[in-house]
N, C-alpha and C positions, 0 to 999 in steps of 0.2 A: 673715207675708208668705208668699204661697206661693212654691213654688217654680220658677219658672217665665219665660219672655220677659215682659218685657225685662227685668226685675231680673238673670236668670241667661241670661248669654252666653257660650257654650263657645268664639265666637269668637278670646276676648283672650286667649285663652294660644295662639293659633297665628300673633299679630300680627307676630313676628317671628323672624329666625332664631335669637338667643339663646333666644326664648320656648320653641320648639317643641324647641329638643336640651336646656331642662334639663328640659322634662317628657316628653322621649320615654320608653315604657315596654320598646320592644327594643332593643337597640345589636349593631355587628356589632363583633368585633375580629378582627384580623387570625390570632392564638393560635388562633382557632376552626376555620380556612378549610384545605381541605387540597386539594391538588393533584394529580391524577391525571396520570403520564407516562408515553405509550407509548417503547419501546424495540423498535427493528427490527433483529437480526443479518442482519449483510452489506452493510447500507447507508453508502456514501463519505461519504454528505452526510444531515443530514438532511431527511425526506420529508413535504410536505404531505401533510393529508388534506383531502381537496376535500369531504369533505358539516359536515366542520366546520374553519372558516376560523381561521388563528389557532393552530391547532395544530399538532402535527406528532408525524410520527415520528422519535424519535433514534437517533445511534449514541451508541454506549457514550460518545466522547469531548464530544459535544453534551450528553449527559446529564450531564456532572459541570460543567457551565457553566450549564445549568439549574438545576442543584441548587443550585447555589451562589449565582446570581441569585436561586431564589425564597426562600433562608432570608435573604438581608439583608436582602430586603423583608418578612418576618419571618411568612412562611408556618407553619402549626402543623406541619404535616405534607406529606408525598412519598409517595403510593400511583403502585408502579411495576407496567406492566404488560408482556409483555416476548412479542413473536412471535419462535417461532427460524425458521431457513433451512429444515427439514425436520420434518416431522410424521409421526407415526406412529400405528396405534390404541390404544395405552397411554399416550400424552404420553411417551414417555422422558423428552423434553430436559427435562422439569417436575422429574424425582428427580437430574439428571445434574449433580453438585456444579458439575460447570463449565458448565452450560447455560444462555442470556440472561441467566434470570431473574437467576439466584443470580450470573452475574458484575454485573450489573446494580445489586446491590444492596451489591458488594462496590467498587464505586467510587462509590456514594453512602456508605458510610460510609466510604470513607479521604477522600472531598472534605471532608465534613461533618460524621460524627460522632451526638458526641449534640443536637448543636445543632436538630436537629427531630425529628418521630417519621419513624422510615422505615416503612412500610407496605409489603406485598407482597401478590398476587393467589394466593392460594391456592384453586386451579382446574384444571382439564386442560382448558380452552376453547380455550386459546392453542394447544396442544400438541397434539391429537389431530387427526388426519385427516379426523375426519368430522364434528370441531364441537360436540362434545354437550361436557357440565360431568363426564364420568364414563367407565365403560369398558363397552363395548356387550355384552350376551351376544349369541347364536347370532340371535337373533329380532329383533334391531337397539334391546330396550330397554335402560335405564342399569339395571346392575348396583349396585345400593348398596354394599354391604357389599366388595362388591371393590374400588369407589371408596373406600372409606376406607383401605384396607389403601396406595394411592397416596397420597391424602392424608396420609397420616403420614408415608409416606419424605420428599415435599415438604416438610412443615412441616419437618423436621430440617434438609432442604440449607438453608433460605430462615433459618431459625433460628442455624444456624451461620454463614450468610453476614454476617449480622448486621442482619436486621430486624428491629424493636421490638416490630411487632404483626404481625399472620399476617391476611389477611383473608377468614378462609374464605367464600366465597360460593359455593360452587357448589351448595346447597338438597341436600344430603343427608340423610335421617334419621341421627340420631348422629354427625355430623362433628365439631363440636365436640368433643364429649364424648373422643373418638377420636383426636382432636389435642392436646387437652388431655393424656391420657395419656401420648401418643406422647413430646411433650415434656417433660414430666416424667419422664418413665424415661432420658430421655440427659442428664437437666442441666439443661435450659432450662427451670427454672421463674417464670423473671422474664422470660420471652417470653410476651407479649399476645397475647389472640386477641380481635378485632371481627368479631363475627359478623353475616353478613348474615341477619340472622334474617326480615325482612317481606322476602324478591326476589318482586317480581310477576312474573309472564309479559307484558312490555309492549311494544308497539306500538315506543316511544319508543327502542328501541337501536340502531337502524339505522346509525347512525354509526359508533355502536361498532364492528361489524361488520366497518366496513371499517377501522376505526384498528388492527384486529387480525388483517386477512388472514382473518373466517374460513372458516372448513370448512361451516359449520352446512346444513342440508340438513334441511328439515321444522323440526319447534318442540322447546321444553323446556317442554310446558304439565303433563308429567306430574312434573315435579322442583318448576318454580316457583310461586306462586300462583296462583289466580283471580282479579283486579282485581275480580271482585265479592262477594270476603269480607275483612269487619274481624278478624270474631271469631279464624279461625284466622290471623290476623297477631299477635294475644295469645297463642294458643297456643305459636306456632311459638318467642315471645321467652322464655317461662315456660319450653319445652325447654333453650334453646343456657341461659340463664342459668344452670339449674338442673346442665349439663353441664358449666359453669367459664367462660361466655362473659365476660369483663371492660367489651366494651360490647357495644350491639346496635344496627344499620344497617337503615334502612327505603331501600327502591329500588324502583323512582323517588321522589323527595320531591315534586316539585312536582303531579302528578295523586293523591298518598295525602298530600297535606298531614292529612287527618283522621286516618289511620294515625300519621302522626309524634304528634299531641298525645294520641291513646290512648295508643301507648308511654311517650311523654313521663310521662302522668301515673300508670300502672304500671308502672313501675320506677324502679328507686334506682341505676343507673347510670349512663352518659354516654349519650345515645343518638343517632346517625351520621343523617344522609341524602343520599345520593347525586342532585346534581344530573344527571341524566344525558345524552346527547351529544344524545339526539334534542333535549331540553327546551333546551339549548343551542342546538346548530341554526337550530331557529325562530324563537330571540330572533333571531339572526345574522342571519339569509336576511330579516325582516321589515324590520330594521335597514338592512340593505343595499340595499333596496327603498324607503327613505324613511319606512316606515309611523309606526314607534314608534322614540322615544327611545332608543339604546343603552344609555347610560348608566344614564338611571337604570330601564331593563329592568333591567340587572344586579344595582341595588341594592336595586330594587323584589323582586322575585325570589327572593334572597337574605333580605331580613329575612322576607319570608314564610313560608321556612322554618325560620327563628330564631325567631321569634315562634311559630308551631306549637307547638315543643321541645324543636328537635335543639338538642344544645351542640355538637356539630362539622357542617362541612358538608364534603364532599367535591364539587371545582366546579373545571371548565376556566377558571372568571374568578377562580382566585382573585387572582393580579396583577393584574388591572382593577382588580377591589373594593378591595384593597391601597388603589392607589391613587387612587382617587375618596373612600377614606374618609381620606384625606389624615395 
């Protein structure tokens, strides 16, 4: 018999809804999905952000109501991102034990504990003056190596405060490696780092931007990638791993879905991708326009880059998704 219409119908396995979830080949679960919350010092209440609806900025006290909403709905993880009231050109408030971040993180773990992963931004975007991921020499460009000597004080506060994983992103040569050490030499060797190994220079942060108050003035196309190279998205992963990275984060996921299943199938550890505000956004604003389906945009969305080959995804829906996957 060959093989072929009408003997073979691929139809009958999508005849119904049992049919189609016992042969689905991706599934999403909720362990996977992690949440990203902005945190604003000085705020009474907290503050929409108007280019992404749905979300908001918190005070410290909103934030431990959050936290504790998204872990019963049984969120993997809490990536906290934190603007303080004043900025300086070295981020102070980013090494200042008691700065946003680090109290930020210090009532997400007396809310919650070990009961999710706490995540933290390990960066000086928030903090500095003039918006860059590092510290400016004389000639306005980012200083690496100066940047890392901050990044270590950071990892310690953010370390001590009691986050689980460190989320270095801010596309330094040797950051990892740098933090890794840092922490190790005070104790904290059972403190995680998720490395943003693949950050593109993309279009798509615009949100962000504003969910973060920032500074930025000109681009970061000389820290973060090209969007039109694969090959050193490999490179950059083989670095942070070979430096102590524990997993590695491709950004943006939904325009490098092909980056996420390269990573995916070079390497042996978890690999992250960051849903990011603009790629949210657009679901939103099309949504809110009538165009397309919100829902299953979200879920649409989501398994695609599950399916790619991230095993965690970092995503403003991750509550929706929660609950649409019932």
């Amino acid at each position: 018999m060959n093989a072929g219409f009408p003997e073979v119908r691929a139809r009958r396995l999508r005849g119904t809804k049992a049919l189609r979830a016992m042969v689905a080949e991706t599934a999403l679960r909720p362990a996977e999905l992690v949440l990203p919350v902005f945190i604003k010092e000085g705020l009474a209440d907290p503050q929409p952000i108007s280019s992404m609806p749905g979300v908001v900025q918190h005070t410290l006290a909103s934030l431990r109501k959050a936290a504790h909403e998204a872990v019963t709905a049984g969120v993997g993880g809490l990536m906290l991102f934190a603007v303080p009231e004043e900025r300086d050109a070295t981020g102070s408030a980013g090494v200042d034990p008691d700065g946003i971040l680090q109290r930020a993180i210090r009532e997400v773990a007396e809310e919650v504990g070990d009961s999710t992963v706490i995540m933290s931004d390990l960066c000086l975007d928030e903090f500095t003056d003039h918006g860059h991921c590092g510290i400016l020499r004389a000639d306005g460009t980012v200083d690496n190596d100066a940047t890392l000597e901050v990044y270590g004080e950071m990892a310690l506060v953010q370390a001590e405060a009691g986050a689980h994983l460190l989320g270095a992103s801010g596309m330094m040569d040797g950051q990892v490696g740098f933090v890794r050490r840092a922490l190790d030499e005070a104790g904290y060797q059972d403190t995680g780092i998720l490395a943003y190994a693949a950050k593109y220079s993309s279009a798509f942060y615009g949100p962000f931007r504003e969910a973060v108050d920032s500074q930025l003035t000109g681009d970061r196309k000389t820290y973060q990638q090209d969007p039109a190279n694969a090959l050193e998205a490999l490179r950059e992963v083989r670095l942070d791993l070979a430096e102590g990275a524990d997993l590695v984060m491709v950004k943006p996921a939904m325009s490098y879905l092909d980056i996420v299943r390269q990573v995916a199938d070079a390497v042996d550890v978890p690999v992250a991708a960051y849903q990011i505000s603009g790629e949210y956004a657009m679901v939103e604003a099309a949504a809110a326009n009538g165009w397309i389906d919100r829902e299953r945009a979200i879920l649409e969305t989501l398994i695609s880059i599950r399916r790619a080959g991230a095993s965690v995804i970092l995503t403003y829906w991750a509550l929706d998704a929660i609950r649409l996957l019932g």
